[in-house]
ZAZADREN-561297 format. One record per residue (C-alpha): residue in three letters; x, y, z negated. Coordinates in steps of 0.02 Angstrom, whole numbers. Each point is the difference from the previous one (the first is absolute). Example, Ala and Ser with C-alpha at 12.3 -4.5 7.8 and 13.67 -1.06 7.14 Angstrom:
BEGIN
 residuo      X      Y      Z
     ala    615   -225   -390
     ser     69    172     33
end
This chain:
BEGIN
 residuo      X      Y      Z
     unk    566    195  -1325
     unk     76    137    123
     unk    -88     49    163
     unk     87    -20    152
     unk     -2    203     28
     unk    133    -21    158
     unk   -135   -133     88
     unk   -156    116     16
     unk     -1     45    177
     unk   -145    131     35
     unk    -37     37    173
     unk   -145     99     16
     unk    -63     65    178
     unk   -171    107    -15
     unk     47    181    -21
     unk   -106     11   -150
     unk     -2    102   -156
     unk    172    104     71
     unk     65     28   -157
     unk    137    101    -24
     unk    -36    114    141
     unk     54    193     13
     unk   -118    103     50
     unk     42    122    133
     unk    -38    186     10
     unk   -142    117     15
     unk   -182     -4    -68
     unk   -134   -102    100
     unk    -98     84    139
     unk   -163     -7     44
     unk    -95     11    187
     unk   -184     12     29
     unk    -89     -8    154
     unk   -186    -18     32
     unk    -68   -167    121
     unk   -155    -53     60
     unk    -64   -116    126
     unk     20     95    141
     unk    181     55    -67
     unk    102   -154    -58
     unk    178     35      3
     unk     99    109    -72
     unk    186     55     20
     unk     74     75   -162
     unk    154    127    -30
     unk    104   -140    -89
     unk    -13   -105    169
     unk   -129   -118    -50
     unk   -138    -56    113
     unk   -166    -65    -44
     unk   -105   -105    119
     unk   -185    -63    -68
     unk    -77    -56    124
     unk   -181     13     55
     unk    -58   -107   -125
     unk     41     52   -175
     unk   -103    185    -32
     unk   -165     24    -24
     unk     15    195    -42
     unk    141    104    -35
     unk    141    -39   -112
     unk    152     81    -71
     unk    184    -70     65
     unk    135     57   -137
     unk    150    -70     11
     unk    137     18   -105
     unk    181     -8     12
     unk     76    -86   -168
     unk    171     20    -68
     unk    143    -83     80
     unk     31   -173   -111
     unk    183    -39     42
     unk    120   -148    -77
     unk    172     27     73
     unk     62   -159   -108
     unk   -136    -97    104
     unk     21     96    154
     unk   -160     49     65
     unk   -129    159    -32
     unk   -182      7     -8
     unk    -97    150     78
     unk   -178    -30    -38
     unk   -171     79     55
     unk   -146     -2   -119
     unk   -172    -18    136
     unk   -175     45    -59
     unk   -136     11    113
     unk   -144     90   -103
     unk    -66   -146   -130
     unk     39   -136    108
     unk    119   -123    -33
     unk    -57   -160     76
     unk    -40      6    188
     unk    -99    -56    107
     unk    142    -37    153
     unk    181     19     23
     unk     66    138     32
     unk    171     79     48
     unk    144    119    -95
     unk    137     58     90
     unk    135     43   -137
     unk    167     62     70
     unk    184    -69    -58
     unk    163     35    -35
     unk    140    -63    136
     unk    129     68    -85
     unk    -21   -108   -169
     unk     91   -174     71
     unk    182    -59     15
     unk     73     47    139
     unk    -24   -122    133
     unk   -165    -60    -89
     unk   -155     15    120
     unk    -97    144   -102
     unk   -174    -75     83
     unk     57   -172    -97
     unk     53     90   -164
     unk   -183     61    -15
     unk   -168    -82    -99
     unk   -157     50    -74
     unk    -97    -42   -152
     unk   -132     62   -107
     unk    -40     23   -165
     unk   -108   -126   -108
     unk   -100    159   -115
     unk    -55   -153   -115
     unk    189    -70    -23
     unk    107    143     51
     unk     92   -104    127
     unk     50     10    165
     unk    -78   -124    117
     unk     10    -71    170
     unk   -113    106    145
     unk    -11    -33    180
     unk    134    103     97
     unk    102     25    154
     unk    119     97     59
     unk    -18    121    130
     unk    198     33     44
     unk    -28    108    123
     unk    -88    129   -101
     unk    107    -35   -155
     unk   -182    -33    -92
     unk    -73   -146   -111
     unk   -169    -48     61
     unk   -112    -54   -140
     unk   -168   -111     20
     unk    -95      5   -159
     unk   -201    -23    -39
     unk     17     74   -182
     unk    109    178    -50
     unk    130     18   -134
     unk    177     54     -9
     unk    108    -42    150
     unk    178    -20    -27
     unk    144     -8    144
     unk    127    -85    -42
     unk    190     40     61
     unk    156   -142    -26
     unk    172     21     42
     unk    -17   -152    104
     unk   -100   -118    101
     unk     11   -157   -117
     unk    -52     93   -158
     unk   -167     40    111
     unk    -34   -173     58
     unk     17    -67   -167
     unk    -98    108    -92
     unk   -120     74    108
     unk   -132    -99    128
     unk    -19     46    153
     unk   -126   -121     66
     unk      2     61    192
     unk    191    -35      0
     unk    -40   -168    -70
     unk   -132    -35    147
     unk    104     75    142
     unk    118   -127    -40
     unk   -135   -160     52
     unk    -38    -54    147
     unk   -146    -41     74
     unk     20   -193     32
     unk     56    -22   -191
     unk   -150     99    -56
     unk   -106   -108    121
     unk     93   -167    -60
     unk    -22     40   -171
     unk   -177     28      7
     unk    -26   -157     85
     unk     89    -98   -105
     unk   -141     78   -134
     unk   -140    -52    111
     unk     55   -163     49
     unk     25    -30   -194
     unk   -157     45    -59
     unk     83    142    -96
     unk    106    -98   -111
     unk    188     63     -9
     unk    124     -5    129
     unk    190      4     69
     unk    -27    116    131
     unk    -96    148   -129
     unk    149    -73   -148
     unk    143     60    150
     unk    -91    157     55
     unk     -6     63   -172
     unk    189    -62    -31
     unk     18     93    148
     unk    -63    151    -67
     unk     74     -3   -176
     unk    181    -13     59
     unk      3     77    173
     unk    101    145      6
     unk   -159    128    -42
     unk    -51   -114   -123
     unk    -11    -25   -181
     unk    156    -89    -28
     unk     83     28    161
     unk     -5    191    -46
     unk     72    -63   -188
     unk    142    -82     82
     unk     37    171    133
     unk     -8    110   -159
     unk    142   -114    -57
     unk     96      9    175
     unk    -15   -205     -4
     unk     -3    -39    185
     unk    -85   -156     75
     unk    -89    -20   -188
     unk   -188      7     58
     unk     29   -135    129
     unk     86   -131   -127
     unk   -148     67   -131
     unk   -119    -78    103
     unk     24   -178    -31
     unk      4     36   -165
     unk   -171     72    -21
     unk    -73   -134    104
     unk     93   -130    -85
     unk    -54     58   -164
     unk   -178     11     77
     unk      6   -208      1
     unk    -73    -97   -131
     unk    143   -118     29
     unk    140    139    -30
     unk    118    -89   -144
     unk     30    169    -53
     unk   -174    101    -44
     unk   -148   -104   -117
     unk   -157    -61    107
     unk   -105    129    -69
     unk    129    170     52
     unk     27    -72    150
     unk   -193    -21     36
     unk    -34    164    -36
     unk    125     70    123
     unk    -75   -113    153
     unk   -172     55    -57
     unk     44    188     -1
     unk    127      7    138
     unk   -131    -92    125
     unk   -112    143    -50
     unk    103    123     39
     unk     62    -87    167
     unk   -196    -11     56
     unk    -21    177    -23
     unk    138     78     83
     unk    -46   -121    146
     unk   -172     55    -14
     unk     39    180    -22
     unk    125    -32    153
     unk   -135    -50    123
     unk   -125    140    -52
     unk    119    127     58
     unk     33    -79    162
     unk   -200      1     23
     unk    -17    161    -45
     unk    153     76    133
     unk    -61    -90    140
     unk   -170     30     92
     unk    -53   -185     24
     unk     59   -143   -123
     unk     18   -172     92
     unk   -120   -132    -60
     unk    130   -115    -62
     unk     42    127   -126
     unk   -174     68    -72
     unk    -70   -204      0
     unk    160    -20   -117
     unk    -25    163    -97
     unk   -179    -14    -34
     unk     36   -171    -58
     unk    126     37   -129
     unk   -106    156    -60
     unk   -149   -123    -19
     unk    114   -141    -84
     unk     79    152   -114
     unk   -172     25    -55
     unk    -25   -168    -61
     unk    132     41   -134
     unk    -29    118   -154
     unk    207     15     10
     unk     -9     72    166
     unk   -189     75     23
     unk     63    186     10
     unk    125    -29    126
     unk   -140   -108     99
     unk   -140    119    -23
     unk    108    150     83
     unk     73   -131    137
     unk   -163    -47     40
     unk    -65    149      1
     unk    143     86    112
     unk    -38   -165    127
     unk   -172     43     13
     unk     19    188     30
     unk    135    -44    109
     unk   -122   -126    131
     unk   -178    -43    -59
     unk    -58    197    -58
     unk    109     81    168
     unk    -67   -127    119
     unk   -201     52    -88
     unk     22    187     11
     unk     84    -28    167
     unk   -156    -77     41
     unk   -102    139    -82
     unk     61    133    117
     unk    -64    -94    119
     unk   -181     40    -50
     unk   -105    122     90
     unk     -2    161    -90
     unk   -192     41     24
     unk    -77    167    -75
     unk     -9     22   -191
     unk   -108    102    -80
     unk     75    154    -98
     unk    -82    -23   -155
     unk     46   -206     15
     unk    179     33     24
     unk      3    149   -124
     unk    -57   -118   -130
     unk    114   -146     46
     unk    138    122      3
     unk    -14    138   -118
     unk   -160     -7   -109
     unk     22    -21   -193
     unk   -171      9   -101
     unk     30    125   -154
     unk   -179    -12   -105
     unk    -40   -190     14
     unk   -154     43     85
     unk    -67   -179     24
     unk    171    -72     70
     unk    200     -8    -20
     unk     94     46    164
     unk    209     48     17
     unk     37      2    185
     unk    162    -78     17
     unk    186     77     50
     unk    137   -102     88
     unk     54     -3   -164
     unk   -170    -94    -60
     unk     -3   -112    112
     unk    195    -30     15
     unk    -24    -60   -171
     unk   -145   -123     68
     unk     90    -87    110
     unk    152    -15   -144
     unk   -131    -88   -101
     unk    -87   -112    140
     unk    163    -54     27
     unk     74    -63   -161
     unk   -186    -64    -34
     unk      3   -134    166
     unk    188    -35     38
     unk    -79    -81    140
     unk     23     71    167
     unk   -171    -65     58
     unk   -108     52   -176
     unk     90    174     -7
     unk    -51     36    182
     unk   -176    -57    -34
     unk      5    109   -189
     unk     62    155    109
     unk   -134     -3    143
     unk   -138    -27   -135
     unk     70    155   -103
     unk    -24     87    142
     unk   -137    -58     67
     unk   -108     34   -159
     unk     77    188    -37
     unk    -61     33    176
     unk   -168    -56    -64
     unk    -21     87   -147
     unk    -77    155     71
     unk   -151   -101    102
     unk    -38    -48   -181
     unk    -38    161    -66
     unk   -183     68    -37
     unk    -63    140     85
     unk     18    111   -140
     unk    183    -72    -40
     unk     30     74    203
     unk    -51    166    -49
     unk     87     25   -144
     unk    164    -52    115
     unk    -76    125    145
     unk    -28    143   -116
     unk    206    -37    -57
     unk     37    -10    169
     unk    -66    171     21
     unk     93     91   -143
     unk    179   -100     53
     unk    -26     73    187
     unk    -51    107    134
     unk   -141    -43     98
     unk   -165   -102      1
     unk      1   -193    -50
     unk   -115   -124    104
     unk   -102   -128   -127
     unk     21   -150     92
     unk   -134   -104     38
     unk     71   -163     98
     unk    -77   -174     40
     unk     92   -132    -37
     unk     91    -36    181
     unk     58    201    -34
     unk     60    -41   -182
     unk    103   -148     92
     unk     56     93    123
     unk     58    142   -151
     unk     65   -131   -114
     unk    112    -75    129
     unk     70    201     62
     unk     43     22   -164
     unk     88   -141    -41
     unk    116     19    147
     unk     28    200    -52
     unk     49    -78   -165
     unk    138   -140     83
     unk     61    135    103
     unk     20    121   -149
     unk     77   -157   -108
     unk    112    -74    125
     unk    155    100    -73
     unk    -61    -31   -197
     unk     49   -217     65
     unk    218     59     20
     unk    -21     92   -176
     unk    -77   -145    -90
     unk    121   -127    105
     unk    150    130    -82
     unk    -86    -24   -178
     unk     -4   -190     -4
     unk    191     -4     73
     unk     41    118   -148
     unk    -74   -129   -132
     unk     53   -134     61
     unk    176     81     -2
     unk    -36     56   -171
     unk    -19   -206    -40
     unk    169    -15     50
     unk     65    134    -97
     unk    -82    -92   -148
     unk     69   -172     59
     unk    163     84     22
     unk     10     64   -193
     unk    -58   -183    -68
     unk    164    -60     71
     unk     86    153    -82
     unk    -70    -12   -151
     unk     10   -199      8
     unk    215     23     51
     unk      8    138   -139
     unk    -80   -112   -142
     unk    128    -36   -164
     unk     59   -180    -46
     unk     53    -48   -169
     unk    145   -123      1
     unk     17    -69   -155
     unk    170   -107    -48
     unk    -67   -131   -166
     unk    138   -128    -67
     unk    -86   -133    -86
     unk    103    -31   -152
     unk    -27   -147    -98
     unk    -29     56   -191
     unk    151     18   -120
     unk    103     25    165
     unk     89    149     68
     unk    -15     77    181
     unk     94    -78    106
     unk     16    132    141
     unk     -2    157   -112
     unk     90    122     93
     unk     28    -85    139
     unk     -3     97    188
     unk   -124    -16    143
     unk    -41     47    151
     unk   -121    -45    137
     unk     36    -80    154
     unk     -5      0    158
     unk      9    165     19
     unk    -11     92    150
     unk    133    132     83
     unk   -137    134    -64
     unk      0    -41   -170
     unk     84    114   -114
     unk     72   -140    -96
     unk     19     82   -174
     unk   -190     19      1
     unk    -10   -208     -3
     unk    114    -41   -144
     unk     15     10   -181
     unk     44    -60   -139
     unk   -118   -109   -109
     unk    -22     72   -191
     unk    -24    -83   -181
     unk    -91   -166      7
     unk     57    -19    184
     unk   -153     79     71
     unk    -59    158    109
     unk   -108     83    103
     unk    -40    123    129
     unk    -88     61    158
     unk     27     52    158
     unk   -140     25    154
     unk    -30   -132    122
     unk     72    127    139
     unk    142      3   -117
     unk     13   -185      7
     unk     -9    -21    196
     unk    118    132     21
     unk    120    -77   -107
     unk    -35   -178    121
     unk   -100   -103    -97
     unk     89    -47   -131
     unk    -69   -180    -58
     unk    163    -64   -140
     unk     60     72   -154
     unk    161    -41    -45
     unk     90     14   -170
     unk    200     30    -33
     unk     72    -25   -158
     unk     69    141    -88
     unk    150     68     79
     unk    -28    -99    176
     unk      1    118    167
     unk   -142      5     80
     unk     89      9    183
     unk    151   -121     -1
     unk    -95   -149   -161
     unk   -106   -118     12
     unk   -180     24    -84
     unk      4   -115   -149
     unk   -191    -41     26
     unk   -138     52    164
     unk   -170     -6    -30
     unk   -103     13    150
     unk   -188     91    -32
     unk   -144     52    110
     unk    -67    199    -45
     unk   -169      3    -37
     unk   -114    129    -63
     unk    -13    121   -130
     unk    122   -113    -74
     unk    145   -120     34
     unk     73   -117   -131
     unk    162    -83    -25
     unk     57   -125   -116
     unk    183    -34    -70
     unk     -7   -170    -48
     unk   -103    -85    133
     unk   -136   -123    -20
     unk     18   -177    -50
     unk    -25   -122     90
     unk   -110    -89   -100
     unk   -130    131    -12
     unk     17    -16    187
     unk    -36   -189     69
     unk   -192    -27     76
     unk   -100     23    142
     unk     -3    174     84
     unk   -116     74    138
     unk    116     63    147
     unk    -50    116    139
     unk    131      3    142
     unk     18    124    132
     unk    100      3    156
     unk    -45    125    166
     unk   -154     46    -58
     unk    -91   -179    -36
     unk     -6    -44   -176
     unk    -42   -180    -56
     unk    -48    -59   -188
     unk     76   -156    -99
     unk     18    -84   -166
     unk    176    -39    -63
     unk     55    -89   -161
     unk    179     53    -84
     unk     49   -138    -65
     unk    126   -142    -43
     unk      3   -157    106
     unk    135   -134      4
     unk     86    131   -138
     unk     -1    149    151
     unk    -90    145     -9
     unk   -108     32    124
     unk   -136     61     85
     unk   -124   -129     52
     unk   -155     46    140
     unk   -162    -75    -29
     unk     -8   -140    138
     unk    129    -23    100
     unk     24    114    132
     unk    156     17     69
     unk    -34    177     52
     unk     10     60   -174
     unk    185     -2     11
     unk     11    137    100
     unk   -114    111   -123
     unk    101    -60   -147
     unk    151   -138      5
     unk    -66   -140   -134
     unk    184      2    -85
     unk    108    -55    -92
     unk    -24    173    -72
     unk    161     96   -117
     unk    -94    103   -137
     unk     84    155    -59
     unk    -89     66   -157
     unk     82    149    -35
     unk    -63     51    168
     unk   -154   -112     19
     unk     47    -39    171
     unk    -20   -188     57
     unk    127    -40    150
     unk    -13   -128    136
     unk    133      0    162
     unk     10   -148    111
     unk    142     36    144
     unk     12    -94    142
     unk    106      7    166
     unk   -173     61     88
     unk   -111     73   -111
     unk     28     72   -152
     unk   -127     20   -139
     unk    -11    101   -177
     unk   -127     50   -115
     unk    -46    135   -147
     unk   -111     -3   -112
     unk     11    148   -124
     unk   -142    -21   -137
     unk    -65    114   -135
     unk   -102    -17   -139
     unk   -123    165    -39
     unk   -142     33   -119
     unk    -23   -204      5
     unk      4    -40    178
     unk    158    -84     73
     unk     15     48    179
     unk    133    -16    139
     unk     75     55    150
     unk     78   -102    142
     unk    119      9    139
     unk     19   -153    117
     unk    141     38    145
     unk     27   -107    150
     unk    154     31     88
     unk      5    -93    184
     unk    211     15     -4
     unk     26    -51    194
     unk   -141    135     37
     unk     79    114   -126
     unk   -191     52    -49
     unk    -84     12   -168
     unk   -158     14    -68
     unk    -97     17   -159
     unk   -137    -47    -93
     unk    -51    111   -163
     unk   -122    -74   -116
     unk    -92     46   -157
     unk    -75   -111   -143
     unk    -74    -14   -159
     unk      1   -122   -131
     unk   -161    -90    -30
     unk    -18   -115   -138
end
């Protein structure tokens, strides 16, 4: 049996692996520079900038950076220049922080924006693949900025033009600019008000998203000049997102509601946290709504991470602000040296009868991360925070005697100057406690914007992630199989006959959906589901005999099929119809309310039909009780009854697979006067 070589359509979009690629010229170069907390930037020679952050050194720690070799692929049309980053032995961080990596203008088409024909990635070490990283584009610097929490090799990527980027390269704060607040607000909502089952308004954002013009299949169709293509795409994704789409199996088209609702919740999540975070005061309508769809995120093990850094980010943003707002309103009484020395800096070194490490911003930064993901409620973090606090300031009215001294006698070697032992009743230790605690909220006040940037980075992160599960879900292979059932002692009977899919959209490169079938009138192939949408959704194959045009003939036989996955099946031959009569279980679905019945196929009064159990008359309009036509070499029952006012007509395509006999139903209503139609789709299976 020959392969239908000329049907494999490939499209992949993740600049992975880059094969094939020239390298450019001259050695790799290597720049060192020495930071430390107190120093944490650092400009280099080859125009890259490093920004830690106060957060991320304890000590001292050696920047190299160095400049790789110049990947380029002038077949592809884009170039690589890549920056390995090592920060001492660190890899993983403990924050985000920022790389300013300079690009090339001159690299695009002319006419091409060169701030649009520019991405970054990084490099998997474990897989040796390049891999999405949070990015912008500063335009008027000509520079990439980077946000990463873990170091590896950074790669800027140049294209010749804007499309090839979009496609092929995410750039998630392109993808948010383009939402609004009300659809981020409605779209959350609709999640609230639903209890956190899946939605329309998440299924359009993310449709939105995909095939806009910076996103994932927009930027396909730009690469491909196709004007107007994203917009059309739309309706296709969310039709195939229905579980009553005739053309994709329950179970595909499940999967993309489920993951495309994900993806739609975080970007609307991820929308909002920005807009808290650039504005000084968030209205109460909005953080009500946010906190509610971080704590109904949490209730999910699908969507925990994105939760656990939205409710995190909503509780830095109000409930921690307005306590340490209220902190520095606390009287800052006197505080004994050798109390706030030991709060502050002491760190016992010889175990002598107790374990002390004064805390850092750092420290307690930290703290306050883990209070928060601990109690994703406002009201229990608050309370966890001010009893942190409150017992740290504590811990030194605890101590022995002798345990003071030995801090004293520290205090003495550290600095200049005599220490006084204090010796306080408990109204002064109150009054102490309370003066040191509002130091400490004044010195933490600017540690609340850092950890508010940290949980808007992870939850951004989650949408990355959500982002590549629809990649990786639009990139996945199908096997369509082609099987003639041929009765034994018989021949083929459509051996080297032509076919072709169809519909097929203006974008299809036709030649990619047509073949010719081999020995024993059977083939198969694969192509991506991209591939398939792209090419409109094909949902008939259609056979010519030998010789027959494809363009100007008739097909000699259409078989209509749904695409399911890893594999879709089907049969030359058809079913027959005997194997076919009984009683199926039909789901029906029609703008967005689906509704369960029992049908038997069947003849009555020597008609086929389809007869509802009971009797009402509603069913006709989820499936027209007959007389039915039965085509078996398609194994499509037909059922039109015109009138002068309404017309109706059935479909009901079945199939028979690894024992089950299913089918799939169209029921159309046309009002003719009105000149409006609509349609019911329906899916059943065969039960006795």
């Amino acid at each position: 049996m020959k392969k239908l070589g000329s049907m494999i359509l490939a499209v992949v979009l993740l600049m992975t692996g880059l094969a094939g690629c020239n390298q450019g010229g001259g050695a790799d170069h290597t720049e060192a520079v020495t930071l430390s907390p107190e120093a944490t930037s650092a400009a280099l020679q080859n125009g890259v900038h490093v920004e830690l952050g106060e957060y991320v050194l304890d000590g001292d720690e050696d920047l190299t950076v160095t400049k790789k070799s110049v990947e380029v692929s002038k077949s592809e049309g884009y170039k690589v220049e890549s920056y390995d980053i090592k920060l001492g032995d660190l890899t993983e961080l403990s924050d985000f922080i920022t790389l300013r990596i300079p690009y090339d203008t001159t690299y695009c088409e002319e006419g091409q924006d060169p701030s649009k024909c520019v991405g970054a990635k990084y490099k998997n070490n474990a897989t040796g693949e390049w891999e999405d990283v949070l990015f912008e584009v500063d335009s008027d610097r000509d520079e990439i900025i980077i946000y990463t929490d873990h170091l590896s090799t950074y790669g800027v990527f140049h294209v010749k033009n804007e499309g090839r980027r979009n496609a092929e390269i995410t750039n998630i704060y392109a993808d948010i600019s383009d939402i609004d607040k009300k659809q981020a607000m409605e779209t959350l909502r609709e999640y609230v008000r639903g209890g956190g089952v899946d939605g329309e308004e998440a299924a359009g954002l993310a449709a939105m998203i995909l095939t806009a013009h910076n996103g994932l299949m927009g930027g396909m169709a730009e690469s491909v000049g196709e004007v107007g293509f994203g917009t059309d795409l739309a309706g296709t994704i969310l039709n195939m997102a229905s579980l009553g789409s005739p053309t994709f199996d329950t179970s595909l088209a499940d999967s993309a509601y489920k993951k495309m609702n994900k993806l739609g919740k975080v970007a609307a999540a991820v929308k909002i946290g920005a807009i808290m975070l650039s504005t000084e005061k968030t209205d109460a309508d909005t953080l009500g709504l946010y906190k509610d769809t971080a704590m109904l995120a949490l209730s999910y093990a699908e969507s925990a991470a994105w939760g656990l850094a939205a409710s995190g980010l909503f509780i830095f943003d109000y409930t921690i602000t307005s306590l340490f707002e209220q902190g520095l309103a606390m009287k800052m009484d006197q505080i004994n040296e050798v109390y706030a020395f030991f709060n502050d800096e002491y760190v016992s070194k010889d175990r002598q009868g107790f374990e002390w490490t004064a805390r850092s911003l750092k420290d307690w930064r930290q703290v306050l991360i883990d209070i928060a993901e601990a109690n994703p409620n406002e009201a229990d973090a608050k309370a966890a925070i001010e009893a942190e606090i409150e017992r740290y300031a504590r811990v030194f009215w605890t101590l022995s005697s002798g345990e003071i001294d030995v801090v004293v006698s520290e205090m003495k070697k550290s600095s200049k100057g005599s220490a006084t032992i204090p010796n306080a009743t408990e109204a002064e230790v109150k009054a102490m406690v309370g003066g040191y605690k509002a130091q400490l909220y004044e010195r933490l006040y600017p540690v609340i914007y850092s950890v508010s940037m940290y949980m808007q980075r992870k939850a951004e992160m989650e949408y990355l992630a959500a982002l590549n599960e629809m990649k990786e879900f639009f990139n996945q292979n199908i096997t369509f199989n082609i099987v003639e059932d041929i009765p034994e002692g018989e021949k083929s009977k459509y051996e080297d006959y032509a076919l072709r899919f169809a519909p097929l959209s203006e974008n299809a490169v036709k030649e990619n959906w047509s073949g010719k079938l081999g020995d024993g009138g059977g083939g198969s192939t694969k192509f991506t589901l991209l591939g398939y949408i792209e090419a409109g959704c094909p949902k008939e194959l259609q056979l010519f005999k030998p010789g027959d045009d494809l363009e100007s003939d008739e097909p000699e036989l259409s078989l209509n099929f749904k695409l399911s996955y890893p594999v879709t099946e089907v049969k030359l031959g058809g079913l027959p119809l005997e194997g076919l009569l009984g009683t199926y279980s039909a789901t029906f679905t029609s703008e967005g309310e689906t509704a369960t019945y029992n049908f038997t196929f069947m003849y009555y009064e020597g008609q086929l039909v389809f007869m509802p159990e009971g009797k009402d008359f509603g069913t006709a309009f989820l499936l027209l009780p007959g007389p039915y036509e039965y085509d078996p070499s398609t194994a499509t029952a037909t059922c039109e009854a015109p009138s002068d006012a309404l017309s109706f007509s059935t479909h009901v395509r079945f199939i028979s697979e690894e024992g089950a006999v299913r089918f799939s139903s169209d029921n159309t209503v046309e009002d003719i006067k009105e000149g409006r139609t609509s349609t019911v789709y329906g899916e059943g299976i065969k039960t006795d």
